[in-house]
Structures are given as C-alpha cells and as structure tokens.
Residue, then its C-alpha position, 0 to 999 in steps of 0.5 A: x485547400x492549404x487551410x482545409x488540410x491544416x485545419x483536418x491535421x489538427x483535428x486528427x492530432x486532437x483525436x490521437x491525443x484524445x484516443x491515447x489519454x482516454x485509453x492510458x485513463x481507463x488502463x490505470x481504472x483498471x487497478x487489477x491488471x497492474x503487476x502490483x495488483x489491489x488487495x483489500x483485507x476485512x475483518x471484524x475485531x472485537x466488534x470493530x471493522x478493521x480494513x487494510x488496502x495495499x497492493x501486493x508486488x511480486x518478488x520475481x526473482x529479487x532480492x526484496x530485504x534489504x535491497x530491493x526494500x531498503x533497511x532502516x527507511x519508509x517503505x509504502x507496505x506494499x506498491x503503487x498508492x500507499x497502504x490505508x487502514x480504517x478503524x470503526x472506532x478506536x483501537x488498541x495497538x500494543x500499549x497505544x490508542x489509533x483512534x477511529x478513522x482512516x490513515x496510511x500505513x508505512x513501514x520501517x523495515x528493520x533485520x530485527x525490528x519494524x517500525x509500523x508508522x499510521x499516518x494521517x494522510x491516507x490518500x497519496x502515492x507511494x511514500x514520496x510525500x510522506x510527512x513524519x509530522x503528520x504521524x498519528x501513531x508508531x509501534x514496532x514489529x518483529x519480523x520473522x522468517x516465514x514458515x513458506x514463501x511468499x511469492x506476493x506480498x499479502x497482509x492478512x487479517x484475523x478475526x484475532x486482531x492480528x496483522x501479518x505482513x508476509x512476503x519473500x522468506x519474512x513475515x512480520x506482525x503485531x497485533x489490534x485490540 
C-alpha cells in the first residue's frame, strides 16, 4: 500500500509538471497576448519586398530616451526577440549595399544620431547575444521629435522605401532604394 501511495504521487507530480510546461508553452505560442506584442510591416520597394518584424513595447508612463533605452548602447529595436528585416534582393541603404536576405536589425540610439546596425544573425533574443563581428552593414539615422506621440513603438514602412522608427516624442528614419 506504502508503494501504491508513492508510485500515485509521482504520477500526480509528472502530471503537474506536465500540465504547467504545457500551459507556459502554449502561453508564449500565443505572441500576441505578450505586453510587448508582434508586428510585421510589408511593403514593396522598388519591386523589391522589404519585411520588418519587431515587437512593439509600450512607454507606460517611463521615461523611454536615455533611461529606459540607453544612449549610445545596442538596443534590440523594439522588445522580446530581435527585430528582423528581409529583402527580396539587393538594396540600397544610403550609400551602402544589403544584400538580399534576412538579417537582425539593432539600434544605436543617439540624442542626435542613430546607428542603424544589420546583422547577419537574425534568429535570436533580445541583443544579448549580439555580435559586432557578425555586422553586415551600419548607417546612421537622424532622430527626430515626432510630430504626436506614440504610445507604442511602431516602424512603418512606405512604398517610398522609408523607415520610420516612432515612439514616445521621437521618430527616427532613413531610407531603402
């Protein structure tokens, strides 16, 4: 009897175990109910597809410039994973080449001047593991006071080939060809 009571309170823990993982699994599936929720902007430029994915943090009350997101370090563009962009072929950024393909998009952010940095390794979290050697391209941005203030962090995407990066009272641009 003492081995049967045993035996049913591992099997009941397994299936706590089992229940929580699965549950906390299907909770992170779910990207959208996340605070920082998954955006995906599309456009077509110049006959070339351009996708950006990010996710979009919310300034609730903070102070976002300088505090919350540092000056002068690399910023993931956004929250959770890092922000991707694809190119159907190969683009122009100011004077610089991207070739086609798929690559992390990080930030520099500056008072007045971003560091727009393409990186090849476009599958990871956050910027923790960001490599400085595995950089593809870099440009720089001018940041902006924005025009209305954004309460979430959103990158738009004209059929123009320009990039806006807006939250808070900033925005800060530049430009695909």
């Amino acid at each position: 009897m003492k081995q049967f009571k045993t035996f049913s309170n591992v099997l009941l823990a397994m299936a706590f175990i089992w229940f929580t993982s699965s549950g906390l699994m299907a909770q992170d599936k779910d990207k959208s109910k996340r605070p920082s929720p998954p955006a995906q902007v599309t456009n077509t430029v110049n006959g070339t597809t351009v996708t950006i994915d990010y996710s979009q943090p919310s300034v609730k009350g903070r102070t976002i410039w300088g505090d919350l997101v540092p000056y002068g370090k690399v910023w993931r563009t956004g929250a959770n994973e890092a922000t991707w962009i694809e190119v159907s072929a190969d683009v122009k950024i100011g004077d610089k080449t991207l070739p086609k393909g798929k690559y992390s998009m990080f930030t520099i952010p500056g008072e007045d001047e971003w560091v727009v940095i393409f990186n090849s390794t476009w599958d990871q979290w956050g910027h923790y593991n960001y490599d400085k050697s595995k950089d593809v391209l870099r440009v720089k941005a001018t940041p902006l006071k924005s025009a209305k203030f954004s309460e979430q962090f959103i990158i738009g995407l004209s059929e123009d080939g320009v990039v806006n990066m807006d939250w808070a009272n900033l925005s800060a641009r530049f430009d695909i060809d």
